[in-house]
PAPA-700019 format. One line per field, with one value per residue (C-alpha): residue in three letters; chain; y, x, z; residue number from 1. Coordinates in pm, 1 decimal, always signed. Example, Ala and Ser with C-alpha at 12.3 -4.5 7.8 and 13.67 -1.06 7.14 Angstrom:
BEGIN
lumke <- c(ALA,SER)
bapa <- c(A,A)
yy <- c(-450.0,-106.0)
xx <- c(+1230.0,+1367.0)
zz <- c(+780.0,+714.0)
balo <- c(1,2)
This chain:
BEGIN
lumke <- c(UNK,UNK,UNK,UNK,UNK,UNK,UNK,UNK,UNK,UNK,UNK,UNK,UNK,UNK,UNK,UNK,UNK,UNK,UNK,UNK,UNK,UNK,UNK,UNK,UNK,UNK,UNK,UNK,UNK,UNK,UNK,UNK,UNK,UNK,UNK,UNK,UNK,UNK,UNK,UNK,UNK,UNK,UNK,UNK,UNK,UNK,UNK,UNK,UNK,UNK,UNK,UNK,UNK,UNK,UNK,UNK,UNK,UNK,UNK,UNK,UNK,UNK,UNK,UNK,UNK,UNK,UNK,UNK,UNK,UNK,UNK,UNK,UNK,UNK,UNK,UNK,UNK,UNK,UNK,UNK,UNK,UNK,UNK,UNK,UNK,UNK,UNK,UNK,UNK,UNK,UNK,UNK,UNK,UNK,UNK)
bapa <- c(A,A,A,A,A,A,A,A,A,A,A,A,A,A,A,A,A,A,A,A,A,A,A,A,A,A,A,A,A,A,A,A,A,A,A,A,A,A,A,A,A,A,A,A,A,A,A,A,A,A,A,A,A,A,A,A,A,A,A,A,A,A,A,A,A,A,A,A,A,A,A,A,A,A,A,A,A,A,A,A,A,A,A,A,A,A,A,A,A,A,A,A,A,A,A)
yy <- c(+0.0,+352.7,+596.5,+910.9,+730.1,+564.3,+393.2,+439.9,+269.4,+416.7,+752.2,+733.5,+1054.8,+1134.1,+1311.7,+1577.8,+1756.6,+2034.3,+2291.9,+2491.7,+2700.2,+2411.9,+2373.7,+2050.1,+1895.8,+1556.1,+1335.0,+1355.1,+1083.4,+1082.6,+1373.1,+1216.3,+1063.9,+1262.1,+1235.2,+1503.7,+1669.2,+1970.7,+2200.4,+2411.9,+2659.8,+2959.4,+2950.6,+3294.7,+3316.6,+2945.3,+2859.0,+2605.1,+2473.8,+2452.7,+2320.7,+2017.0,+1898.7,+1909.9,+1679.4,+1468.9,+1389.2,+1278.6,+1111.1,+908.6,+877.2,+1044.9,+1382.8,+1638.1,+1645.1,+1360.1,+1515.3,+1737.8,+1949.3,+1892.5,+2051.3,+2278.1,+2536.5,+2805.4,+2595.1,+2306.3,+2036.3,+1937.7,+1666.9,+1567.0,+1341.0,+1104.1,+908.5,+622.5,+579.5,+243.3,+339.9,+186.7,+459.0,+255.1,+238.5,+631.8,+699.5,+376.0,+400.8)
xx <- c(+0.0,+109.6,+215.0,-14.2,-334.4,-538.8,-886.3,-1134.5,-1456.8,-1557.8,-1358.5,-1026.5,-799.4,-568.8,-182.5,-162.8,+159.5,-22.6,+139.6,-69.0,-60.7,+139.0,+48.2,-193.2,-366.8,-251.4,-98.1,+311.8,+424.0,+507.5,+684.4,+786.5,+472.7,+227.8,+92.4,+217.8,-124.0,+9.7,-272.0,-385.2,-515.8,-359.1,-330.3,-586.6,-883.1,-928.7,-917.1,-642.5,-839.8,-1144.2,-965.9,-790.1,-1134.2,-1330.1,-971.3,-1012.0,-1376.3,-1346.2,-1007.9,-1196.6,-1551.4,-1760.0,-1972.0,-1813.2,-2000.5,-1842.4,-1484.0,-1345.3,-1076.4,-963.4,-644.9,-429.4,-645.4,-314.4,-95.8,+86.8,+24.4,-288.5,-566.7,-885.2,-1129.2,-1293.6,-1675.5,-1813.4,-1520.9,-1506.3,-1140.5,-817.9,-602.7,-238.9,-402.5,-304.2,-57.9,+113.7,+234.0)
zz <- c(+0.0,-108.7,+193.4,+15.2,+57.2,+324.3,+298.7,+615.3,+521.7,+170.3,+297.6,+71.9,+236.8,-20.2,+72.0,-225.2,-352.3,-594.7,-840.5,-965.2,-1310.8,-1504.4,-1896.1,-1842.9,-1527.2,-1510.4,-1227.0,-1217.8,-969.0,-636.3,-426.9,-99.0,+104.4,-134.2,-454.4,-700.6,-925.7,-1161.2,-1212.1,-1512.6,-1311.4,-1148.3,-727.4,-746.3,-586.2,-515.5,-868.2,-822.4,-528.0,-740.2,-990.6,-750.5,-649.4,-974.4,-1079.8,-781.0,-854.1,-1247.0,-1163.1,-881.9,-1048.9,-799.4,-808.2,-687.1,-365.2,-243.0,-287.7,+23.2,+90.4,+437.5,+475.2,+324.9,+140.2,+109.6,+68.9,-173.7,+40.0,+77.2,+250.9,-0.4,+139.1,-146.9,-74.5,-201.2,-509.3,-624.3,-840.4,-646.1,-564.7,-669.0,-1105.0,-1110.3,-1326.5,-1263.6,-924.9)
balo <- c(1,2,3,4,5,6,7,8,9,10,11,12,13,14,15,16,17,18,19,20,21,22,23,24,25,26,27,28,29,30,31,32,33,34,35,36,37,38,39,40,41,42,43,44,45,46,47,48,49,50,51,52,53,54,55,56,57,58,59,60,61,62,63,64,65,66,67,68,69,70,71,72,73,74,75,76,77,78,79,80,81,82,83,84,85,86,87,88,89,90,91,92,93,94,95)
């Protein structure tokens, strides 16, 4: 089991490693004990944030009312909390 995710229930909490205003949102890999998401969007006015959970929410097949941001809204590192998704957190991007 990966060290950026943990499964509580249906509750997956994800450890996130964002950059924000990159060319493309995709996933990049790992960076440390967190999952590294570049970001299209700019870190103004909660845009990136915005951004991270609409991500989150296709990436994990779940509406995104069931996708959270827990910790971290200022800053790079962040906590996203993820209901009910039936997609296993170690297909992404290989890892």
């Amino acid at each position: 089991m990966s060290e950026w995710y943990r499964r509580s229930g249906d509750v997956l909490t994800l450890t996130l490693h964002v950059q924000p205003g990159a060319k493309r949102t995709d996933v990049a890999g790992l960076h440390g004990e967190a999952l590294k998401i570049r970001l299209a969007a700019p870190p103004i006015e909660g845009r990136a944030n915005e951004a991270l959970l609409r991500f989150i929410a296709e990436t994990f097949a779940v509406p995104l009312r069931q996708v959270e941001l827990r910790q971290g809204g200022q800053s790079r590192h962040k906590v996203v909390a993820v209901s009910g998704s039936k997609v296993d957190p170690d297909t992404l991007a290989g890892l």
